[in-house]
PADO-731193 format. One record per residue (C-alpha): residue number from 1; y, x, z. Coordinates in Angstrom, 2 decimals. Layout:
N
[NUM; [Y; X; Z]]
...
// end
This chain:
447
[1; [0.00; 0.00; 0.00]]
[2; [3.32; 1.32; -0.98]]
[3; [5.74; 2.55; 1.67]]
[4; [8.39; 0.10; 2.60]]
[5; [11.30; 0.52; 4.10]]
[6; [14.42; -1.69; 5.84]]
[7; [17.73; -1.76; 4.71]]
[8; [20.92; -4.10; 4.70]]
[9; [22.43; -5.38; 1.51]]
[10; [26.26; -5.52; 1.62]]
[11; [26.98; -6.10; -1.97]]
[12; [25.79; -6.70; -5.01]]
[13; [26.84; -4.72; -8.93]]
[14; [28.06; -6.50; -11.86]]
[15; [24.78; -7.93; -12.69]]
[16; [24.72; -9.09; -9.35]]
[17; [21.86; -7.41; -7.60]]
[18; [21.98; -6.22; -4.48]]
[19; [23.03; -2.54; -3.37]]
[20; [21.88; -0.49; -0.35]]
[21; [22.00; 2.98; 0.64]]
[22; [18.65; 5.25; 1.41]]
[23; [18.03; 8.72; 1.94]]
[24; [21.99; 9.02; 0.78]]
[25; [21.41; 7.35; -2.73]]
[26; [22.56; 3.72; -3.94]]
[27; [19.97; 1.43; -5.66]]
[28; [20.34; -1.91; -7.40]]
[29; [17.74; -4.36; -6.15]]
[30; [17.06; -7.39; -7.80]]
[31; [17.09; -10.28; -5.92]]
[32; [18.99; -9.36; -2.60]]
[33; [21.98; -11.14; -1.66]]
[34; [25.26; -9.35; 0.31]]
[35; [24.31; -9.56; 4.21]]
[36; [20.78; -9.69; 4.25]]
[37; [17.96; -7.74; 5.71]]
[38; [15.17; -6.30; 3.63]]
[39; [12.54; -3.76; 3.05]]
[40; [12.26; -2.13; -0.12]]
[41; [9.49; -0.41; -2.07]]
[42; [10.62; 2.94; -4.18]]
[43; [9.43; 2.63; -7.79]]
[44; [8.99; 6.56; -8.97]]
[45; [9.15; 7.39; -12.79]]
[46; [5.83; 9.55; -14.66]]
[47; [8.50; 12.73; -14.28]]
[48; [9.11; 11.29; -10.41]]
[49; [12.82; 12.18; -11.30]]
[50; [13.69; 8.89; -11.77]]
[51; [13.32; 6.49; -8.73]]
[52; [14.41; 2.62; -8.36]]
[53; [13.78; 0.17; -5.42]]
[54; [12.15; -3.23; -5.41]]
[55; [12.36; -6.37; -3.16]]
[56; [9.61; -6.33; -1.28]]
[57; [10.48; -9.01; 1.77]]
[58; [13.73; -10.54; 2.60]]
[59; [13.66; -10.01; 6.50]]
[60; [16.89; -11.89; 7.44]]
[61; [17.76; -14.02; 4.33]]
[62; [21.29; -15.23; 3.69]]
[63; [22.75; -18.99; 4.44]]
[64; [22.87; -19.10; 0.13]]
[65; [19.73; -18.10; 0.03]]
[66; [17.94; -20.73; -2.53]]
[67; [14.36; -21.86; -3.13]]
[68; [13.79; -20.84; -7.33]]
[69; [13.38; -24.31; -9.15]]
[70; [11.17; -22.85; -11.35]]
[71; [7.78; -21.30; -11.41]]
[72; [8.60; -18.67; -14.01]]
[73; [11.46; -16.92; -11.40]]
[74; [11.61; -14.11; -11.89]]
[75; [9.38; -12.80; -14.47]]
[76; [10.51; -14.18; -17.21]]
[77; [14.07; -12.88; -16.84]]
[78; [16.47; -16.10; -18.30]]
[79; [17.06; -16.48; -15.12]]
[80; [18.10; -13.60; -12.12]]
[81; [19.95; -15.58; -9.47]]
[82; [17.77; -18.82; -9.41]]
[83; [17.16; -17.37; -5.55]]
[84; [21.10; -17.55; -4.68]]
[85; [23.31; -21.33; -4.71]]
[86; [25.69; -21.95; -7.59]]
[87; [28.33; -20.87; -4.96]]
[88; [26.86; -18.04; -4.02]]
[89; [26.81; -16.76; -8.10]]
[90; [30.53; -17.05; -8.73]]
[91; [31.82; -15.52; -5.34]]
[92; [29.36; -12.31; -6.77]]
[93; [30.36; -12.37; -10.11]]
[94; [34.29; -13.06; -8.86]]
[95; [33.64; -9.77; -6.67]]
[96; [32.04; -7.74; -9.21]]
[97; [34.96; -9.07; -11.67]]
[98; [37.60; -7.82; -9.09]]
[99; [35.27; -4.18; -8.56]]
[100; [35.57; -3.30; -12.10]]
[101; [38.75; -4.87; -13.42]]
[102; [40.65; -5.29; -10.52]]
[103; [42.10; -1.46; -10.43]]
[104; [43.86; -3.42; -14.39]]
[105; [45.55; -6.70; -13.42]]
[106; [45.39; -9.30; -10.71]]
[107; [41.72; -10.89; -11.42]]
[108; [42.03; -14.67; -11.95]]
[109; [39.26; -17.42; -10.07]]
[110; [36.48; -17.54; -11.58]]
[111; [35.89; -20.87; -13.86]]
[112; [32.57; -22.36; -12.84]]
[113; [30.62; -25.06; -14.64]]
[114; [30.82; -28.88; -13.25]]
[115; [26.63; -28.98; -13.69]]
[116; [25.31; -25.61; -14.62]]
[117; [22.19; -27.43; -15.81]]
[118; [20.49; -27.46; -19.61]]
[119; [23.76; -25.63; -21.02]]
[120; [22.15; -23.42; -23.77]]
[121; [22.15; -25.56; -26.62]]
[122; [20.57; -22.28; -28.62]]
[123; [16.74; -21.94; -27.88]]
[124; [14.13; -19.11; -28.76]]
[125; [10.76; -19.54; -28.04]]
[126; [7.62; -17.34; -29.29]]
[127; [4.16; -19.30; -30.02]]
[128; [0.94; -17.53; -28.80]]
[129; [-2.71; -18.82; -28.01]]
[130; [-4.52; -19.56; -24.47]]
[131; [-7.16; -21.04; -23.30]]
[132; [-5.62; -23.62; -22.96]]
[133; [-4.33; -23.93; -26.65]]
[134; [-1.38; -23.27; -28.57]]
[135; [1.86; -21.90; -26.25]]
[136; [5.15; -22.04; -26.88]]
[137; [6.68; -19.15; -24.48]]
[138; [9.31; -16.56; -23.81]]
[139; [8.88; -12.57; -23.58]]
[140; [8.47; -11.60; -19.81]]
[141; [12.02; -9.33; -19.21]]
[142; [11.16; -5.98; -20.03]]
[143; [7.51; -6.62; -22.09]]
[144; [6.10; -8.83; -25.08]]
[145; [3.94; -10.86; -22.91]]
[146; [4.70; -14.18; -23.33]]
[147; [4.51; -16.72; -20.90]]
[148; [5.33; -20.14; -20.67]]
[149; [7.98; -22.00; -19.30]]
[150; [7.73; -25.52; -19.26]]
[151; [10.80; -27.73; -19.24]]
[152; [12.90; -25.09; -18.91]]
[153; [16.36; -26.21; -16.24]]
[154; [18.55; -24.23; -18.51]]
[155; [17.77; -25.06; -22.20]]
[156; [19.22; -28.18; -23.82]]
[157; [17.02; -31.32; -22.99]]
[158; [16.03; -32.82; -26.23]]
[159; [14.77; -28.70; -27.47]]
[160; [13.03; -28.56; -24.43]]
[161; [11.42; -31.84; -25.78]]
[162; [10.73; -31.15; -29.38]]
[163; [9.21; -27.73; -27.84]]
[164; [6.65; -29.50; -26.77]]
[165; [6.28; -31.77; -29.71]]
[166; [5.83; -28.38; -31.77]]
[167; [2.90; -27.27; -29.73]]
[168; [0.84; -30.32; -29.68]]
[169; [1.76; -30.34; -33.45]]
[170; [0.53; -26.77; -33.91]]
[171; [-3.10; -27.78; -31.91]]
[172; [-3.67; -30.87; -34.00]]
[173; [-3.29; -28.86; -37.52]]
[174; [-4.83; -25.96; -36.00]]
[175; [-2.37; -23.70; -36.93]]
[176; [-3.28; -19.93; -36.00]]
[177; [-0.56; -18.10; -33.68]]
[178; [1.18; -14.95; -35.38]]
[179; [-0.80; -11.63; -33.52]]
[180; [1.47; -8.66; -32.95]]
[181; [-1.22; -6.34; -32.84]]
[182; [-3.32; -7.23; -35.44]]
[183; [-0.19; -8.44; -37.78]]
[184; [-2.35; -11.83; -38.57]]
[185; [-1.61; -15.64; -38.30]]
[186; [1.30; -18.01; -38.85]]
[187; [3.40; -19.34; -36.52]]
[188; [5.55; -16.19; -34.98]]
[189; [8.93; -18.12; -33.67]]
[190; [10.78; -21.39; -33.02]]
[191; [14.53; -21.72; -33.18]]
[192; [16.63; -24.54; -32.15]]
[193; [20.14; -25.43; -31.90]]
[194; [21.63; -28.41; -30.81]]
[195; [25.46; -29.62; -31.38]]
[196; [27.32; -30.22; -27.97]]
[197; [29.45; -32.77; -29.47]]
[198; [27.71; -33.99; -32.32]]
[199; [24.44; -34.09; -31.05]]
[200; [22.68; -32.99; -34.18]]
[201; [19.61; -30.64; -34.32]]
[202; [18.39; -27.73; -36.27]]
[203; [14.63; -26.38; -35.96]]
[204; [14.00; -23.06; -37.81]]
[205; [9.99; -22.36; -37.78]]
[206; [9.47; -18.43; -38.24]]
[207; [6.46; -17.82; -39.92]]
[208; [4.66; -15.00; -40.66]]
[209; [3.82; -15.98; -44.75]]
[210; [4.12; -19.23; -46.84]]
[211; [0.68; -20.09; -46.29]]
[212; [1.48; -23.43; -44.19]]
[213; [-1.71; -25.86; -44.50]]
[214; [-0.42; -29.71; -44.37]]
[215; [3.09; -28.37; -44.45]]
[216; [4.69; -32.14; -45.77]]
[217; [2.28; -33.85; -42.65]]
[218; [3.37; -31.75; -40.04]]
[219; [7.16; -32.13; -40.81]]
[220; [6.70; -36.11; -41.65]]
[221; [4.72; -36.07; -37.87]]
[222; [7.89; -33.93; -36.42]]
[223; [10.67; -36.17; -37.46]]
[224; [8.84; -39.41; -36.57]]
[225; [8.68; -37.79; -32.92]]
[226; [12.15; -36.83; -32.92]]
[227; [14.64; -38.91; -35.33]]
[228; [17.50; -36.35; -34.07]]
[229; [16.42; -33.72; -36.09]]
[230; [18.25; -33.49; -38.50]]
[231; [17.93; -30.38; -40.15]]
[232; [14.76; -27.95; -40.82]]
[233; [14.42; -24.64; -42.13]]
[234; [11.30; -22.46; -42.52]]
[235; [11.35; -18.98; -41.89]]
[236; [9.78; -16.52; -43.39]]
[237; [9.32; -12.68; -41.03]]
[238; [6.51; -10.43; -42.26]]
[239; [7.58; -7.34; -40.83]]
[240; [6.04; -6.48; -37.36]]
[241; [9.30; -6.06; -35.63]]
[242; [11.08; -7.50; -33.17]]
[243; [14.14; -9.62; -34.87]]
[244; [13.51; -13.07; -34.38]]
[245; [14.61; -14.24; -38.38]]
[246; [13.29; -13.04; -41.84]]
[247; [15.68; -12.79; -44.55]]
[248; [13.48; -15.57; -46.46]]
[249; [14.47; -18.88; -45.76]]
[250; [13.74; -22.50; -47.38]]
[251; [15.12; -25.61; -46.29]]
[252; [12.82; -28.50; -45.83]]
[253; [14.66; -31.30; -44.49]]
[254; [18.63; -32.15; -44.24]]
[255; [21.16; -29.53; -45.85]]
[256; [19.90; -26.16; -43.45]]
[257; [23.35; -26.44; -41.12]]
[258; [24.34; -28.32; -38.20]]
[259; [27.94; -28.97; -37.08]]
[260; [29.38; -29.40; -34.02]]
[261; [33.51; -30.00; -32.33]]
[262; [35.14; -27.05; -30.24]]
[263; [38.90; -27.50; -29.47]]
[264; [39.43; -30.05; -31.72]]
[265; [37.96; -28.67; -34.99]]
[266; [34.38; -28.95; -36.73]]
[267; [32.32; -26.12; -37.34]]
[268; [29.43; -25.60; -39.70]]
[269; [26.15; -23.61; -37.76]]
[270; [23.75; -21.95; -39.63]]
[271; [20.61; -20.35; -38.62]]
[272; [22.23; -16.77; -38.27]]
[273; [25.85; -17.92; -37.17]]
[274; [26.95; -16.77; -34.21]]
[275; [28.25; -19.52; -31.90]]
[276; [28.13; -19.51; -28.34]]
[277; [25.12; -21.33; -26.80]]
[278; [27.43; -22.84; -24.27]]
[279; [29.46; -24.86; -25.89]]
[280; [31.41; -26.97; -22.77]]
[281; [32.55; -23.28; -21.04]]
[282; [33.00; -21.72; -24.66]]
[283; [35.86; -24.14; -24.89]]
[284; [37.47; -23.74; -22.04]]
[285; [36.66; -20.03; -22.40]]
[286; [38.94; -19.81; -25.84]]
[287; [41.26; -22.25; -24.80]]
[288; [41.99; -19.45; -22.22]]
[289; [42.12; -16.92; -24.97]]
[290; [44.60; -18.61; -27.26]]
[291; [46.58; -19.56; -24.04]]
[292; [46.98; -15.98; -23.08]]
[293; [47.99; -14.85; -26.64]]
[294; [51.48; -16.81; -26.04]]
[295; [51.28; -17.68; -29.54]]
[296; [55.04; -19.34; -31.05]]
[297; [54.08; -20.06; -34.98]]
[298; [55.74; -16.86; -36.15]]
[299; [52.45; -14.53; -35.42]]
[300; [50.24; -12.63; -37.90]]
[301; [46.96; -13.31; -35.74]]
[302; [43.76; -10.87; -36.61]]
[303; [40.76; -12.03; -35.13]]
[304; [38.45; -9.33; -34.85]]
[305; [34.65; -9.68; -34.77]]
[306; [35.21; -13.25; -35.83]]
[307; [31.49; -14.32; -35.79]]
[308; [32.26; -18.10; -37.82]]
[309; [35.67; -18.04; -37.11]]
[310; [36.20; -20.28; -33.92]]
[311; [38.00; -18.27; -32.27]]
[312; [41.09; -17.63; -35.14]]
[313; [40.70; -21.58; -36.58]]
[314; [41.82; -22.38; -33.11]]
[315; [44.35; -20.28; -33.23]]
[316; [46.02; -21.03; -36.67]]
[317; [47.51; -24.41; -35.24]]
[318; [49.85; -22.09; -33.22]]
[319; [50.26; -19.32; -35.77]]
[320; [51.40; -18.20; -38.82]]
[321; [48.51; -16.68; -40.44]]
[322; [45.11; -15.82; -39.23]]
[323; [42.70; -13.06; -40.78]]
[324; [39.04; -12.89; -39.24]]
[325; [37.04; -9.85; -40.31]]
[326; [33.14; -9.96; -39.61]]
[327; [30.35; -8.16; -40.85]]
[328; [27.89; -10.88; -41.26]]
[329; [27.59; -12.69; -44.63]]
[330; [25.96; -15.79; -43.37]]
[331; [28.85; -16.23; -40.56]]
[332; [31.72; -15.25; -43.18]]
[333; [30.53; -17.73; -45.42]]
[334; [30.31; -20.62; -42.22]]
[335; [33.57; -19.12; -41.21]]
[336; [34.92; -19.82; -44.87]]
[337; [33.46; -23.01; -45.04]]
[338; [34.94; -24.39; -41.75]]
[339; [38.26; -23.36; -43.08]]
[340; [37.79; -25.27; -45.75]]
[341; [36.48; -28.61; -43.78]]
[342; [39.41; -28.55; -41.20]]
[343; [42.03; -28.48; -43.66]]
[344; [43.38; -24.96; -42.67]]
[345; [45.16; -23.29; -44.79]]
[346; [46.94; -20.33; -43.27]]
[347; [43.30; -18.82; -42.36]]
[348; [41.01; -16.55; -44.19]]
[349; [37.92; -14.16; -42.95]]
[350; [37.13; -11.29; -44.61]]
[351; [33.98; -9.73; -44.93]]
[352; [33.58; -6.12; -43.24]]
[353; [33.28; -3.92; -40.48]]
[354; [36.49; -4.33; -37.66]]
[355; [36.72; -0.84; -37.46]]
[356; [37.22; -0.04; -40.79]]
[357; [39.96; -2.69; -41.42]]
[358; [41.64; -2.36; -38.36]]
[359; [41.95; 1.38; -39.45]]
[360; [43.34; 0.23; -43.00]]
[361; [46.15; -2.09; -41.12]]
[362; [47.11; 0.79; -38.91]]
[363; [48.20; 2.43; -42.45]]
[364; [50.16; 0.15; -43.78]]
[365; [52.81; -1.34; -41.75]]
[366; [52.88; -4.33; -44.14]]
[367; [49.76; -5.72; -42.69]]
[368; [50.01; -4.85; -39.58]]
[369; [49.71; -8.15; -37.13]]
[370; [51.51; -9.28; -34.34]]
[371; [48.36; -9.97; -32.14]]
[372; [44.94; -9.13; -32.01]]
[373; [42.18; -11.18; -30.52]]
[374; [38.82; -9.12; -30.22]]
[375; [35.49; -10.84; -29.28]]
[376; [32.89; -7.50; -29.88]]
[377; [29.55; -7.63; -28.82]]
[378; [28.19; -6.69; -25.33]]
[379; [28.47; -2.90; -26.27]]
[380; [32.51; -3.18; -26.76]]
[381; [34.36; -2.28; -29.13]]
[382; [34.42; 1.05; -31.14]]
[383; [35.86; 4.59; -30.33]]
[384; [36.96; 4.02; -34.18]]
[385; [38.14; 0.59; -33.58]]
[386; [40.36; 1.25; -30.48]]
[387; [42.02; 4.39; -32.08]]
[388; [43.20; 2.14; -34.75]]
[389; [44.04; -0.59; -32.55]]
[390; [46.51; 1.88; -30.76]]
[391; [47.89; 2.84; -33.86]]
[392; [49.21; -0.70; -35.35]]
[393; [50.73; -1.12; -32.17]]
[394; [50.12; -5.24; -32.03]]
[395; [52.40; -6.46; -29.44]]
[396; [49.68; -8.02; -27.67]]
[397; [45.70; -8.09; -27.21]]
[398; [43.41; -10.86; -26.19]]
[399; [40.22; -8.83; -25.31]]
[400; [37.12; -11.54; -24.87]]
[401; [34.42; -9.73; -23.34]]
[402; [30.67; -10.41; -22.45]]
[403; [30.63; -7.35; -20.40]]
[404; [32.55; -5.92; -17.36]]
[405; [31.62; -2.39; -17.79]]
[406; [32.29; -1.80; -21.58]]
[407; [35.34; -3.71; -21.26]]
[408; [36.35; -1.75; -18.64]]
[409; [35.53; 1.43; -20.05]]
[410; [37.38; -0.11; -23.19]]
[411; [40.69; -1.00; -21.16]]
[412; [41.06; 2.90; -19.87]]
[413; [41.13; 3.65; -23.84]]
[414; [43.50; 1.19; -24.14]]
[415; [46.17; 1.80; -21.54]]
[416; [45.94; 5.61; -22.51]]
[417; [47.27; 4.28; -26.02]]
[418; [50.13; 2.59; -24.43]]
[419; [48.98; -0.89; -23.28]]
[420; [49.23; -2.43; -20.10]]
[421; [46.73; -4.94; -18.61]]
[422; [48.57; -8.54; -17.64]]
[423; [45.86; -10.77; -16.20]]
[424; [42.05; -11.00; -16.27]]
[425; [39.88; -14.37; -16.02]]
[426; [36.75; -15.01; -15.84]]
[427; [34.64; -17.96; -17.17]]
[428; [30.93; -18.71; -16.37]]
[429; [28.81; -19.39; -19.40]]
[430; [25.40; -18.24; -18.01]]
[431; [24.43; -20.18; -14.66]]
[432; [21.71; -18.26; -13.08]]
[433; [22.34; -15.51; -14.73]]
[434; [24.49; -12.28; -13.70]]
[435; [26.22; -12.28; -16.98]]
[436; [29.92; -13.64; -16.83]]
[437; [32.88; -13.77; -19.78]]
[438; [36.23; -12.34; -19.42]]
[439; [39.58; -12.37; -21.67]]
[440; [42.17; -10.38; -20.49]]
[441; [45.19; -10.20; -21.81]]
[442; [47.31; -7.02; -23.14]]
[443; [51.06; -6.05; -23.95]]
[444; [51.71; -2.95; -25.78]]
[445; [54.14; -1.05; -23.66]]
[446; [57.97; -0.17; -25.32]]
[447; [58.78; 3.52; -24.66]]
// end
């Protein structure tokens, strides 16, 4: 049996796990809340250079300490902070918020959700066989075993519905699941998204060929059990890799989009758009954004990393032009598209990398814009990118982030270059999770 030993949690990082002190070295321990009694195990690595600690017991637990509401906690990793109350999750992430960006700008209070409940209307799930029959499952965090969770609390309702649909459908056509190892079957993935507003679905079946037996039957059998559908795409991945999508993709029912309503405007969804999988937070969350750009109608807005373009169509009601750059085709074209649909005119979204074109506008002063709202992905933005950022000299930045520590690390860049840091808030669009969004807003600093 592994040797334990007690310690006291005080606080937790920014993914919110707990941190203690042993043998004068800080580990992150999932699972531990601030002011509780533990024991730990020490994990060693094969070179024993590398050490981390796990929960063992919980000797004196905190007053937010939670029961899980779900038998997959924790191994299936959707979920980290099922073991703390809702409460409990925002005054962590609201400290870790302050820890990291606090040193920047006064750090606003957090924005919870009313009912942090079924919010992702974006579901993955990854079909395998059991004993029991066909599965329909998730990778356990850090592995590809799958395993199973059943009505999941955080996925939309109705996809937690037609899940199950799809794997009684999959046992009564005896359709064989897709096998990593041996690179046979059919059925790899399921993905479905479901419009906040509109309520209508998309289901994208990944397979691994076109070799679908009773193909017309099964979808005939799936829309009869769920009228809602209303559009669905087949997939088609042969490569033994991890990405969920193929590049090969038919459309079998309805016109291979869904659309849904953000701030006022529709937008077109396909099956490789980005678009944030909560869409009630994701409103408030840019409403924050375009609130904190202090936009008149005279701006030259650049929206950088502009997935389909919600973020800048928002914005050109306030503004006098809006360009979105993106380097995904399919989201360029949705992003075009949705332009299009809502009647706005002083918008367009070009196709390329942000670094690149934020580099070109730094050149000529002609194109240089006013302000720049920058959404980039959980790694941050670009050494390239923010050197050219600094350059134009926007008079102010809306930086939406996904994660405290490159967006910190991104900030330091950024005030070196002459910007100052004016506010920060934070918005919660993962309950049960230790993720949390931030937009903080920049001025570029006269000298």
């Amino acid at each position: 049996m592994p040797k334990q030993y007690r310690v006291k949690c005080h606080e937790t990082d920014a993914a919110c796990r707990g941190l203690v002190k042993f043998n004068n070295s800080i580990f992150a321990v999932n699972g531990l809340l601030p002011g509780e009694t533990a024991r730990i195990e020490l994990v060693y690595g094969k070179d024993r250079k590398s050490t981390t600690a796990r929960l063992a017991d919980v000797e004196i637990p905190s007053p937010f300490r939670t029961k899980p509401f779900c038998e997959a906690f924790p191994r299936c990793g959707g979920c980290t902070l099922q073991h703390a109350s809702y409460e409990a999750q925002l005054a962590m992430k609201q400290a870790a918020a302050k820890k990291l960006l606090g040193e920047f700008a006064p750090v606003g209070k957090i924005i919870g959700m009313e009912t942090p409940y079924h919010y992702r209307h974006k579901v993955h799930a990854t079909f395998y066989r059991s004993r029991r029959g066909m599965e329909l499952g998730i990778y356990e965090e850090n592995t590809h075993k799958v395993i199973t969770v059943p009505d999941c609390a955080i996925q939309n309702k109705t996809a937690n519905a037609i899940l199950h649909t799809l794997r009684r459908l999959a046992d009564e056509f005896r359709l064989p699941a897709y096998n990593e190892d041996t690179g046979t079957g059919l059925l790899r993935h399921v993905l479905i998204r479901c419009g906040y507003a509109t309520g209508q679905v998309m289901v994208v079946l990944v397979l691994a060929n076109t070799n679908f037996p009773g193909r017309n039957h099964f979808m005939e059998k799936l829309k009869t059990a769920h009228p809602e559908i209303t559009t669905i795409i087949q997939n088609i991945n042969r490569k033994k890799t991890s990405m969920v999508l193929g590049e090969s993709e038919t459309v079998l029912f309805g016109n291979g989009y869904i659309e849904d309503e953000l701030c006022g405007l529709r937008f077109r969804i396909s099956s490789k758009s980005f678009y944030q999988v909560n869409p009630a937070q994701t409103e408030i969350l840019y409403r924050t954004a375009i609130d904190f750009a202090g936009l008149t109608g005279k701006e030259v807005v650049l929206d950088a990393y502009c997935g389909t373009g919600t973020i800048g169509l928002i914005a050109a009601g306030k503004a006098a032009d809006v360009i979105g750059v993106e380097s995904n085709d399919a989201a360029v074209r949705d992003a075009g598209v949705n332009a299009q649909e809502n009647q706005v005119k002083n918008a367009r979204f070009l196709k390329g990398d942000a670094a690149e074109y934020m580099m070109h506008v730094a050149k000529d002063k002609a194109e240089r814009p006013d302000v720049v709202i920058m959404d980039p992905p959980r790694s941050g933005a670009s050494e390239q990118f923010l050197r050219a950022l600094v350059e134009a000299k926007p008079s102010r930045v809306v930086y939406v982030s996904c994660c405290m520590e490159t967006l910190a690390r991104d900030l330091k860049v950024l005030e070196k270059g002459g910007f100052k840091v004016e506010k920060v808030q934070g918005v919660d669009l993962f309950g049960w999770s230790g993720h949390v969004e931030c937009v903080v807003l920049m001025s570029r600093v006269e000298k």
